[in-house]
Each structure stands twice: as C-alpha cells, then as structure tokens.
VEXDREN-2710 file (C-alpha; in Angstrom, 1 decimal):
% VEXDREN-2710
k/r/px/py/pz
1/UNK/16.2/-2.7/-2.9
2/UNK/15.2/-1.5/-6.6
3/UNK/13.3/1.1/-7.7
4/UNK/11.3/-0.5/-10.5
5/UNK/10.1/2.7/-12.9
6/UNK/7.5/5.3/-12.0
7/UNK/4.1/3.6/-11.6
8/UNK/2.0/6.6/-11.8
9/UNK/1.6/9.9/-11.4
10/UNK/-1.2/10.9/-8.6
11/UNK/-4.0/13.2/-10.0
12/UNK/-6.8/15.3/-8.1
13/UNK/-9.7/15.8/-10.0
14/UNK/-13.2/17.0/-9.4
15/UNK/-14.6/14.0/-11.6
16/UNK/-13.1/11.0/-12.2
17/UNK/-15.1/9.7/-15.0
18/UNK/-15.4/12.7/-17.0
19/UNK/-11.4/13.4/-16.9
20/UNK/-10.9/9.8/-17.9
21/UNK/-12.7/9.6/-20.8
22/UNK/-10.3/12.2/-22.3
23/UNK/-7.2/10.6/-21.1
24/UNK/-8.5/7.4/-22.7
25/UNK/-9.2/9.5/-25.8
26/UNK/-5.6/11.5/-25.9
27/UNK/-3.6/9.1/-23.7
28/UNK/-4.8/5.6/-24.6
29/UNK/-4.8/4.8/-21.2
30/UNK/-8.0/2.5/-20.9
31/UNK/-6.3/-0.2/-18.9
32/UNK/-8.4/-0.2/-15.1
33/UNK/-6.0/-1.9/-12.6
34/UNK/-8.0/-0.8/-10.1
35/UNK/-11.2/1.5/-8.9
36/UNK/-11.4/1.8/-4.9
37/UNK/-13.3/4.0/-3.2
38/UNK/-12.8/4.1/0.7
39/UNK/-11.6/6.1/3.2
40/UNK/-7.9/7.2/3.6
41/UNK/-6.8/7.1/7.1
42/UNK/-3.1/7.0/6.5
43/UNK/-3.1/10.2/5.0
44/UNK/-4.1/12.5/7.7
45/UNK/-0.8/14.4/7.9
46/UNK/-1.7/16.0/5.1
47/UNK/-5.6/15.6/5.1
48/UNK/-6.3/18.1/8.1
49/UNK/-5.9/15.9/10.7
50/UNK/-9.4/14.3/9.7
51/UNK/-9.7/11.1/7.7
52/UNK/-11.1/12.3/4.2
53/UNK/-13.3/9.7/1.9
54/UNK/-12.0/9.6/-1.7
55/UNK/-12.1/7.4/-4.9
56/UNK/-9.2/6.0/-6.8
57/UNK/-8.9/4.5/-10.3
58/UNK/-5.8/3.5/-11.5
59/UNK/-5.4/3.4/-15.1
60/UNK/-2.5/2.0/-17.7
61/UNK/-1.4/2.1/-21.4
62/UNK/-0.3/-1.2/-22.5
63/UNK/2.0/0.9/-25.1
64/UNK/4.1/0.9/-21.5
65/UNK/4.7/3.6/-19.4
66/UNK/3.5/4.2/-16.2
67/UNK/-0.2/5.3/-15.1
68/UNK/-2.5/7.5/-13.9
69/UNK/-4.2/7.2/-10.3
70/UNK/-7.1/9.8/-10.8
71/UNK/-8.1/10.6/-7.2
72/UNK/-11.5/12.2/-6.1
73/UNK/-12.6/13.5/-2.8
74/UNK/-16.2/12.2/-1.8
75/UNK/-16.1/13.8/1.4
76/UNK/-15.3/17.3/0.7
77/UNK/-14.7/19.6/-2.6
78/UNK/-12.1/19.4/-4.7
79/UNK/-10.3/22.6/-3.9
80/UNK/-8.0/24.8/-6.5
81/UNK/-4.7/26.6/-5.4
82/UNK/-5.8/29.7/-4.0
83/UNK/-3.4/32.1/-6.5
84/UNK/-2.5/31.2/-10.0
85/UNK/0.0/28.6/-10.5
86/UNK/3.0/29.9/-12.6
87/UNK/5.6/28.3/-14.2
88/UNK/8.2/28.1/-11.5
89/UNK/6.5/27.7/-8.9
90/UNK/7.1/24.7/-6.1
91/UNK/5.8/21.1/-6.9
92/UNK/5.4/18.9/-10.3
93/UNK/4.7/21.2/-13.2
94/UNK/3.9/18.7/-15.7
95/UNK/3.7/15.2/-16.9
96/UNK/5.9/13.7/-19.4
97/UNK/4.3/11.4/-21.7
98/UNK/6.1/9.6/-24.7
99/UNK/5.4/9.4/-27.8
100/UNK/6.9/7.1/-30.6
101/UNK/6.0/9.1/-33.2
102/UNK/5.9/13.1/-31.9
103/UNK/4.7/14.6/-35.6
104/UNK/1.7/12.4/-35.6
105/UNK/0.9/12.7/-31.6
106/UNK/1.0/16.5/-32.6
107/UNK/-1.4/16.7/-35.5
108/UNK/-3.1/14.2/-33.3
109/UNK/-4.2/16.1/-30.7
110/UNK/-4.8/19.3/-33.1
111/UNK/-7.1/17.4/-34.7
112/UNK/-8.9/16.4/-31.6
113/UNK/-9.1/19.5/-31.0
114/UNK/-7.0/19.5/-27.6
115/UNK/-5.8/22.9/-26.0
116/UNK/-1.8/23.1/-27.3
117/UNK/0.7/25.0/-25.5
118/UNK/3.4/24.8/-27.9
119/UNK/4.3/23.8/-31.2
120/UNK/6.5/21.5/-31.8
121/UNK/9.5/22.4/-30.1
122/UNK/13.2/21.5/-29.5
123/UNK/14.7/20.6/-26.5
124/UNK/18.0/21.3/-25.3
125/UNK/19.1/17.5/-26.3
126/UNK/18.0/18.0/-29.6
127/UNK/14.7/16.2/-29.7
128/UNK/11.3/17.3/-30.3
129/UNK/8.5/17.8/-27.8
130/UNK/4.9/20.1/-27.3
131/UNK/2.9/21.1/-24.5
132/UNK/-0.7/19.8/-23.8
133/UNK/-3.5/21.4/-21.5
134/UNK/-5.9/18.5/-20.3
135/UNK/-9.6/20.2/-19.6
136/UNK/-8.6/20.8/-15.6
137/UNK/-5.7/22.6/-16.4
138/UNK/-2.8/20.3/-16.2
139/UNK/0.4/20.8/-18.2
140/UNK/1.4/17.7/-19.7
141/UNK/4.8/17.4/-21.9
142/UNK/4.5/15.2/-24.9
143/UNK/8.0/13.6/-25.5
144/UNK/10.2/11.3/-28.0
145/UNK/9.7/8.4/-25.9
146/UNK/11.2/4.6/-25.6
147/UNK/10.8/1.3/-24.7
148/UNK/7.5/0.1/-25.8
149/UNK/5.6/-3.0/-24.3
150/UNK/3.4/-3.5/-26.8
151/UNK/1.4/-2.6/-30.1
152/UNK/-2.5/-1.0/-29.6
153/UNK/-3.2/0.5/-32.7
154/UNK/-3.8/3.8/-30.5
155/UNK/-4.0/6.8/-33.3
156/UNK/-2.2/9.2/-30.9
157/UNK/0.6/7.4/-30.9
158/UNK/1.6/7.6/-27.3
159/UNK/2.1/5.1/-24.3
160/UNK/2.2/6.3/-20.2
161/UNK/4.0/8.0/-17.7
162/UNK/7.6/8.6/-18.8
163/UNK/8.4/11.0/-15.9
164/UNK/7.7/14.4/-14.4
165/UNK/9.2/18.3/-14.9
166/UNK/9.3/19.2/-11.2
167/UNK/9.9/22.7/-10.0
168/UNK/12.3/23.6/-7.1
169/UNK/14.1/26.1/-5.3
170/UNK/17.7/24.9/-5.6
171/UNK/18.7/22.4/-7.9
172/UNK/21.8/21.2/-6.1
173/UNK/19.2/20.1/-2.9
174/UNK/16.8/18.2/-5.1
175/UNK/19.9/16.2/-6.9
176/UNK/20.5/14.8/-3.2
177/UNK/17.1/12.9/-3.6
178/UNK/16.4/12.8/-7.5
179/UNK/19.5/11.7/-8.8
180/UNK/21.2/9.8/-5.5
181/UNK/18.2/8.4/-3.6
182/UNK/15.7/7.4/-6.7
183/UNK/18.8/6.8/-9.1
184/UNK/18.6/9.5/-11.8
185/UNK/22.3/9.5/-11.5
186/UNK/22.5/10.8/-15.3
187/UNK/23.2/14.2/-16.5
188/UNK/21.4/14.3/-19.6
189/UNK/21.6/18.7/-20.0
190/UNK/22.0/21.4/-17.7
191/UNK/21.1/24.5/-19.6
192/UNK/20.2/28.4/-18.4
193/UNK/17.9/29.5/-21.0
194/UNK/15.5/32.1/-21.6
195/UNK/11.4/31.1/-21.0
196/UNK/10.5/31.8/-24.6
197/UNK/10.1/28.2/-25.7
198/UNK/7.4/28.2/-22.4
199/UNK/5.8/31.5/-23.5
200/UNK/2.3/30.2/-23.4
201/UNK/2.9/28.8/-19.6
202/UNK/1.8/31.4/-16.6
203/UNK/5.3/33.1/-16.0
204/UNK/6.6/35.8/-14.1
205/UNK/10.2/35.2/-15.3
206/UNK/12.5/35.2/-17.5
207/UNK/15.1/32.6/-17.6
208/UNK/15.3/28.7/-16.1
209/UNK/17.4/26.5/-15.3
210/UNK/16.9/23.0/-16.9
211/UNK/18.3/20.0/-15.6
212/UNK/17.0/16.6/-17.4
213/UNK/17.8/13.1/-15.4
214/UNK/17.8/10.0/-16.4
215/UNK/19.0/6.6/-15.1
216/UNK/21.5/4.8/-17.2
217/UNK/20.7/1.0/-16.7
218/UNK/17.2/-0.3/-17.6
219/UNK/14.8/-0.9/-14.1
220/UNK/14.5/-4.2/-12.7
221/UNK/11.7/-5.9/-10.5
222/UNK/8.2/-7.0/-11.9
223/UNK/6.7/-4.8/-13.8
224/UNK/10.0/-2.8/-15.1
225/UNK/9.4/-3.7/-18.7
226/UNK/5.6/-2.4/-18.2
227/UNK/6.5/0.7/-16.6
228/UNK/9.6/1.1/-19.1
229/UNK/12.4/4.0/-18.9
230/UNK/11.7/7.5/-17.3
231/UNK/13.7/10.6/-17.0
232/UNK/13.0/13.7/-14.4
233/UNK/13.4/17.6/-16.0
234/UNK/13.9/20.0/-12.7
235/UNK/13.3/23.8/-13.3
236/UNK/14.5/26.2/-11.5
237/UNK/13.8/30.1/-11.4
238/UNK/16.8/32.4/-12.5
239/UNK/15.0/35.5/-11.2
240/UNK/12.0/34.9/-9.6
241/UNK/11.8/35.5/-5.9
242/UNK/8.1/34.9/-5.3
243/UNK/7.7/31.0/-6.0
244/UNK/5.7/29.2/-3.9
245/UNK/4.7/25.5/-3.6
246/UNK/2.1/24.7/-5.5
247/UNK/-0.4/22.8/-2.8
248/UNK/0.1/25.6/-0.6
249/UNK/-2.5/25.8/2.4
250/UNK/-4.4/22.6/0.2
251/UNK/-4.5/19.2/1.0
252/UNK/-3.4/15.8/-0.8
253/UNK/-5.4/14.6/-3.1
254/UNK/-6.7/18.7/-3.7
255/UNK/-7.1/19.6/-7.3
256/UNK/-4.2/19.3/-9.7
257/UNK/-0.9/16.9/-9.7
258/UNK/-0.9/15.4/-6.1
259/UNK/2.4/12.4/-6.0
260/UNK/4.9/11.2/-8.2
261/UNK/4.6/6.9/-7.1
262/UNK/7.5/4.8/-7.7
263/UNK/7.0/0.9/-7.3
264/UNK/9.9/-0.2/-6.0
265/UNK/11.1/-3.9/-3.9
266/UNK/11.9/-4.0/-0.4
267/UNK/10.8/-0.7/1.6
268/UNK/12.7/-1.5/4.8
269/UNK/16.0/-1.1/2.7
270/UNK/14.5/2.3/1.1
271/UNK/13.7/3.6/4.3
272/UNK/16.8/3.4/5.4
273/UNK/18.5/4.8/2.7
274/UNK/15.6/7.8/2.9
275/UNK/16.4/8.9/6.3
276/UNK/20.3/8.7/5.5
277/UNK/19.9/11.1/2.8
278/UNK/17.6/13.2/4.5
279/UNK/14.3/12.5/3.4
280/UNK/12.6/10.3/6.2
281/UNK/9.1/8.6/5.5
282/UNK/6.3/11.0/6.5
283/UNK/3.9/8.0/5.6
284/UNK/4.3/4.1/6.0
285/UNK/1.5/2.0/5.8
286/UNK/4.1/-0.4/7.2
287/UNK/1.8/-3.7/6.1
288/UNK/0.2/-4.9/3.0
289/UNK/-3.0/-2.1/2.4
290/UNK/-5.7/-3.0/0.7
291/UNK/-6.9/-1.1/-2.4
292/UNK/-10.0/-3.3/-3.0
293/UNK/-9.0/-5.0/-6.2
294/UNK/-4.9/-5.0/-5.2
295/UNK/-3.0/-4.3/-2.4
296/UNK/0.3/-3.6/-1.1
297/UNK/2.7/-1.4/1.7
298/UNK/3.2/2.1/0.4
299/UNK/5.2/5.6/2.2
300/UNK/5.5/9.2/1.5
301/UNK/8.3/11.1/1.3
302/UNK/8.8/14.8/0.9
303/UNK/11.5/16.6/-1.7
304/UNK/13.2/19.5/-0.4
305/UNK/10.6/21.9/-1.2
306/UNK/7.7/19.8/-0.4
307/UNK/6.5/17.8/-3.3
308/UNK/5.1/14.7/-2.4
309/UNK/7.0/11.3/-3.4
310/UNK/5.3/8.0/-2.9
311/UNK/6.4/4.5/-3.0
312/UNK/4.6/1.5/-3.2
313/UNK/5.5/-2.1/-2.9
314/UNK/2.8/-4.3/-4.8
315/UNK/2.0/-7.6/-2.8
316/UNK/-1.2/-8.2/-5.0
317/UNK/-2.6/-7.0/-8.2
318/UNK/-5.7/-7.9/-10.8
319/UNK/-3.9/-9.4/-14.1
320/UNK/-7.3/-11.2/-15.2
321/UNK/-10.4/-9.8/-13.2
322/UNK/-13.2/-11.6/-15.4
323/UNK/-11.2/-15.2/-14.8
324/UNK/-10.6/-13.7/-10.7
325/UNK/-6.5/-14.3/-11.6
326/UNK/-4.4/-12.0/-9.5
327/UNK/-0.5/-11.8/-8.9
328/UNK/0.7/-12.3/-5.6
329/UNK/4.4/-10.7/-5.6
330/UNK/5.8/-11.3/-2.4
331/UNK/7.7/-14.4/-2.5
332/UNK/8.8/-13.9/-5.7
333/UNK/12.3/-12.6/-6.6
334/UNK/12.4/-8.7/-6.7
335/UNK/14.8/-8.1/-9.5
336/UNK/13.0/-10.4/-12.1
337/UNK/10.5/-9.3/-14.7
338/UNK/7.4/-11.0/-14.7
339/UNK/6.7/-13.4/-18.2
340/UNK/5.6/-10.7/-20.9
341/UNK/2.8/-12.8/-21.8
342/UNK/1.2/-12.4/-18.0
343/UNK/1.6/-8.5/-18.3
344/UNK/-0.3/-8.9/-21.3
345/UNK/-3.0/-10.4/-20.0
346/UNK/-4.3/-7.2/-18.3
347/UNK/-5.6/-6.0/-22.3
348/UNK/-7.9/-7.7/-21.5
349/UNK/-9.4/-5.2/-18.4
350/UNK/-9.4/-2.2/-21.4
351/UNK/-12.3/0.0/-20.7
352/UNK/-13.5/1.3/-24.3
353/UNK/-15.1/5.0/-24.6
END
C-alpha cells in the first residue's frame, strides 16, 4: 500500500468557471484532467439521503503539486455555513500552496490586486509565508515550497497543493490518523502561541496550538513526483470552548473546502489499516468509477472531528485528450513513478484565460 501525495483538495463553489479563472490567474493551475458532470450516487451519506447532481473539474499546475477538484451542485444551491466560520473551528481551514519564490508570489498577488490576510510572515520553523482570501472566501496559505516538476513561466511563482491547515479538537486524536495512518510521521514544530500572526482571520481566541507534519521519505507510486512533497499544520484552540465543525447541518460538496483526496495504491490494504486505527471507510466505491474523462475506485473516511478524507486509486486517466492517449494504471507496479516525459505530456490540456 502507498500513499502517493495529496492529489487535490475538494472545493464547493457556486460557479465553477468563474472561480477557475482566478485560480488560473493566482494559482497557475490551467491543467483540465477532467470536467464531469453527473450524478453522485455514492455520496448519499452525506448528501441527504437523496442522490444530488453536480459538476466536477479537476485542475493541475504542472509546477507540481497537487490539484483542485472545483465541485458544483446542479441540483440544488450551493449552501454557506449557517454562522461565521472562525479560526478554530472544526474542518480544513486553509490550503497550503507553495511557492518557490514567496517575496515575488507576495508582490504578486498585491499587484493583482488579491485580498491579503497577512504580510509576510514567519513561521515557527523559521520560514516565510502570507495568507490569501480567494473571491468565495477561502483561506489559502502561501508557503516556501519544494519539489518542482517543471518550469511554466507562471509570474506568481507558485505550483499546487502542498497540504492543508486542519482544525481539531484534540491534537493527540488527530495524530492517530494524520501522522500514523496517512504517514505524516514527522514532527516538524509544536508550538502554543498567541493568534496575533492570524489577526486578520475571524477569531474568538487567543492562543493555538500548532502542530506542522510532514513525512520524511519522498512518495512513491505514479504520479508522486507530480503531486511532490506535502506537510499537514493542525490547530487547535487553547481557550475556545465553542468550536464547531465547519459543514455543520451542510452537505458535501456545500460551499467552501469539502475533502482532502489522497491517491494512494491498493485500497483493500488501506482499508484495513483504516478500520485498525479507527477510522473505517464511510464510502467505497469498491470498483473502478467512472469520472467521464478518467476513472478509478475511491472511499471516505472521517477524522476525529469529522472532516472528510478521501482516497482515490486512479485506474485511468487523460495524459493526451486531443491524440485520445490515456493511462491505464492497474497492472502497472504501484511504487514506480511514471516516465517524466509522459507526465509532461498533460501541458498540453492547459486551458489559457
């Protein structure tokens, strides 16, 4: 079994289009592995009980990193949390994106005129990172990043998905799934600190605790040099007493950061270590699904305080759509990187602005 990097972070949005165009602009992430629209009958658990029609577009940096999968409803509204989300509270806060060069991502996005949370600030490793506000109100956390795939020219300087700050109740019960079931195993800081740093963030308190993860070895499996190295920050409230989850009474795929999605290799082996830990599939599409231009067997999990963890296997995906060239991923051996040069190929599925 290997976990294989984070492929993408799951977000709800009332209009896909219109988001994407400034996550191409800000991100760079213009790379369409796939658009499907259908419905989502796997996903009633948390859907109502009623199978809900939605649209999906899947979208990369070839900087490296992983993705976005910008999810829309077509059979109901888009629905917003019911209170005001504040920093704290249950569920993924924000998105870590990296940056290889964080002084010109800054006056980047300045520039662009995109709403900044922050300055530049320090973290407690001693690096540099800001906050970012995309146009629905999602926090995303520009960081020093790593492990490039390859060279765009993109003038803000950053690739993908290099991970996730995740809120929770008790640090010590997420470390049984974050660092021992998806491999974090590192201690980068652990840190008490006072909110200052987040004072332009929706908070109620006054001091966090900041625990940054990080796995030691490089990912294996196909796309592991693509997806490149991540690292998970989990905050918890010193004081607060009145945090709740952040999808409270919604449903998946409502407004606002839905999953964290790992592609990993061999799900029966990961299910199996999920339910010894405590964290049993509450979703398995248990055979290859099809997502119209790729396909693959994906699952749900659930941390400790509810945030929803998904995992997909890929059996098929688009490298070359105009030449009708897809990878098929089964047979193949699951802790190998695919040839650079294939990867590559997908450039070529760039949608400009």
């Amino acid at each position: 079994m290997e976990i294989c990097g984070i492929q993408q972070m799951g977000i709800g949005v009332p209009n896909v289009q219109e988001i994407w165009n400034w996550y191409r602009k800000f991100f760079g992430v213009d790379i369409k592995v796939f658009e499907d629209a259908a419905e989502a009958p796997l996903m009633t658990i948390y859907t109502g009980g009623v199978v809900q029609n939605r649209t999906a577009t899947l979208a990369l940096s070839m900087e490296g990193g992983g993705g976005f999968e910008i999810w829309q409803y077509k059979s109901r509204n888009t629905e917003k949390a019911k209170f005001d989300i504040q920093f704290g509270d249950f569920g993924l806060y924000a998105c870590r994106i990296k940056s290889k060069d964080i002084h010109a991502s800054y006056a980047y996005f300045k520039k662009e005129g995109a709403k900044l949370l922050s300055e530049l600030l320090p973290t407690p490793e001693g690096k540099s990172h800001f906050l970012v506000e995309d146009p629905n109100g999602n926090v995303f956390d520009i960081v020093e990043g790593s492990g490039w795939f390859m060279e765009t020219n993109f003038a803000g300087k950053t690739g993908g998905v290099a991970g996730a700050m995740v809120c929770v109740s008790n640090i010590e019960n997420s470390l049984k799934l974050y660092q021992d079931v998806l491999q974090y195993s590192e201690i980068v800081y652990d840190v008490t600190e006072s909110v200052e740093a987040f004072k332009n963030l929706p908070s109620g308190e006054k001091k966090v605790r900041r625990v940054l993860l990080r796995h030691p070895q490089p990912r294996k499996g196909p796309f592991a040099e693509l997806l490149g190295p991540t690292e998970i920050e989990l905050i918890q409230s010193v004081e607060r007493t009145d945090c709740r989850n952040m999808f409270e009474n919604r449903f998946w795929g409502d407004w606002g950061f839905i999953h964290l999605c790992f592609d990993i290799q061999g799900m029966d082996e990961l299910r199996t270590n999920c339910e010894k830990a405590g964290f049993p599939f509450t979703v398995d599409s248990g055979q290859t699904f099809d997502m119209g231009e790729a396909g693959g067997r994906f699952s749900y999990i659930e941390d400790p305080d509810g945030t929803w963890i998904e995992f997909v296997e890929t059996h098929k995906v688009p490298i070359l759509k105009k030449l009708g060239w897809y990878i098929k991923l089964k047979n193949r051996d699951p802790r190998k990187h695919l040839p650079k040069w294939m990867l590559k190929t997908m450039r070529f599925n760039r949608v400009k602005n």
